[in-house]
C-alpha positions in Angstrom: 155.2 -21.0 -3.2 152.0 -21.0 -1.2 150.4 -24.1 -1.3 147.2 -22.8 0.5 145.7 -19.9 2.3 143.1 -19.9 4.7 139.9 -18.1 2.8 138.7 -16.0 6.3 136.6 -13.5 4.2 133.2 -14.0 2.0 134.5 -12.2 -1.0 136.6 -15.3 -1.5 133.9 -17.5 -1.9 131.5 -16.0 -3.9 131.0 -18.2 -7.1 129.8 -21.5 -8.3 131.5 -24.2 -7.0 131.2 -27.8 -8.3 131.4 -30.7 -5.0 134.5 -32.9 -6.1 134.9 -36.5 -4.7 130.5 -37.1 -4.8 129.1 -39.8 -6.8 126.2 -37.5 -7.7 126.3 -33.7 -9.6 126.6 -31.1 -6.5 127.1 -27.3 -6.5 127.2 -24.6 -3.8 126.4 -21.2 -5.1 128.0 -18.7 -2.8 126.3 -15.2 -3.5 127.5 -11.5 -2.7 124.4 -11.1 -0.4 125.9 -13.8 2.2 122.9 -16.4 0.6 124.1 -19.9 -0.5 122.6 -22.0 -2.7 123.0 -25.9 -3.5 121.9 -27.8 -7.0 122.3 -31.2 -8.9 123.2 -28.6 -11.6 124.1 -24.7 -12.1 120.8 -24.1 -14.1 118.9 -25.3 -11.5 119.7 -23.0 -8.5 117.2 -20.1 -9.5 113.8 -22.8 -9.8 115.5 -26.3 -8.2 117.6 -25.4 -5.4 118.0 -28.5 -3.3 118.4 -26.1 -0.5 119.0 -22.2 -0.2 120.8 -20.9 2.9 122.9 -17.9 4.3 126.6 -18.2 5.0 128.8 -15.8 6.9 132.6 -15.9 8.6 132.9 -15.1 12.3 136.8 -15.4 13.7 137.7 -17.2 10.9 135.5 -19.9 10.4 132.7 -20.1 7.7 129.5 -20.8 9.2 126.7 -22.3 6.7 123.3 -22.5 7.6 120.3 -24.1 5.7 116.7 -21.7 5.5 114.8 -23.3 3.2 115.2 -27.5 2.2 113.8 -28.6 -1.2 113.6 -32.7 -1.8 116.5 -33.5 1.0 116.7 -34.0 4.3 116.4 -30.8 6.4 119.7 -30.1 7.7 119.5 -29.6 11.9 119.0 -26.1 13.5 122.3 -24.8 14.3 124.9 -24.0 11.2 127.8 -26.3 10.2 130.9 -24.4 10.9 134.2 -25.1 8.9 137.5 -23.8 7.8 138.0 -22.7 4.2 140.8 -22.9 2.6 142.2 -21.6 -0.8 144.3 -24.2 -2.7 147.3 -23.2 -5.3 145.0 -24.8 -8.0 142.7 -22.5 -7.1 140.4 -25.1 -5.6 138.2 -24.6 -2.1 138.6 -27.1 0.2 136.2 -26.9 3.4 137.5 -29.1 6.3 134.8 -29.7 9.7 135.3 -27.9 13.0 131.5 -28.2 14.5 128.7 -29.8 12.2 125.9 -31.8 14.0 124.7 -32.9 10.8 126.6 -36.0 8.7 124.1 -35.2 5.5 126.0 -31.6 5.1 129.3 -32.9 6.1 129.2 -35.1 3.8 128.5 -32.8 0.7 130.5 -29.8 2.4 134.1 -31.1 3.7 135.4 -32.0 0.4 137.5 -30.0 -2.6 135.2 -27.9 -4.8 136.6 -26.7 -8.3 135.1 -23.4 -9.3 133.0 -23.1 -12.3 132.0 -19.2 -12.3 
């Protein structure tokens, strides 16, 4: 049985995603479009987004990168690049390869449980 598979193409991703392992409510909406978007809650990404942002896979890595910052702390100029990987509970897990910023480490290389 497959324990986990590396997640190397967008389609994989796209979903709501609840941050496991935070002491706070955090979800990253990945969208069809190659936007992302992150909120305290689901019914807040479309008027409360804490930040929206584009995401996209080159060689095998997901690269995430913030455009727009609502009420956090913007994060850097160059994107946070990571390795996504499938789970056999059907879990994401994003582990850090580059990412000058500790902020979006910090809510990104963890397990996320998907919720739609």
């Amino acid at each position: 049985m497959v324990e986990e598979e590396m997640a190397t193409d967008a389609k994989r991703l796209i979903g709501v995603w609840r941050v496991l392992g935070v002491d706070y409510d955090f979800y990253h909406q990945f969208n069809e479009d190659g936007t992302l978007r992150a909120a305290r809650s689901p019914d807040l990404f479309a008027d409360s987004p804490l930040f929206t942002g584009e995401f996209w896979f080159d060689d095998g890595q997901l690269y995430i990168n913030e455009t727009e910052v609502n009420d956090i702390t913007p994060r850097g100029d160059e994107p946070g690049i990571y390795d996504a990987h499938i789970l056999a509970s059907g879990r994401l897990r994003l582990t850090k390869i580059e990412d000058a910023c500790e902020a979006r480490v910090d809510a990104t290389q963890r397990e996320h449980e998907r919720v739609r």
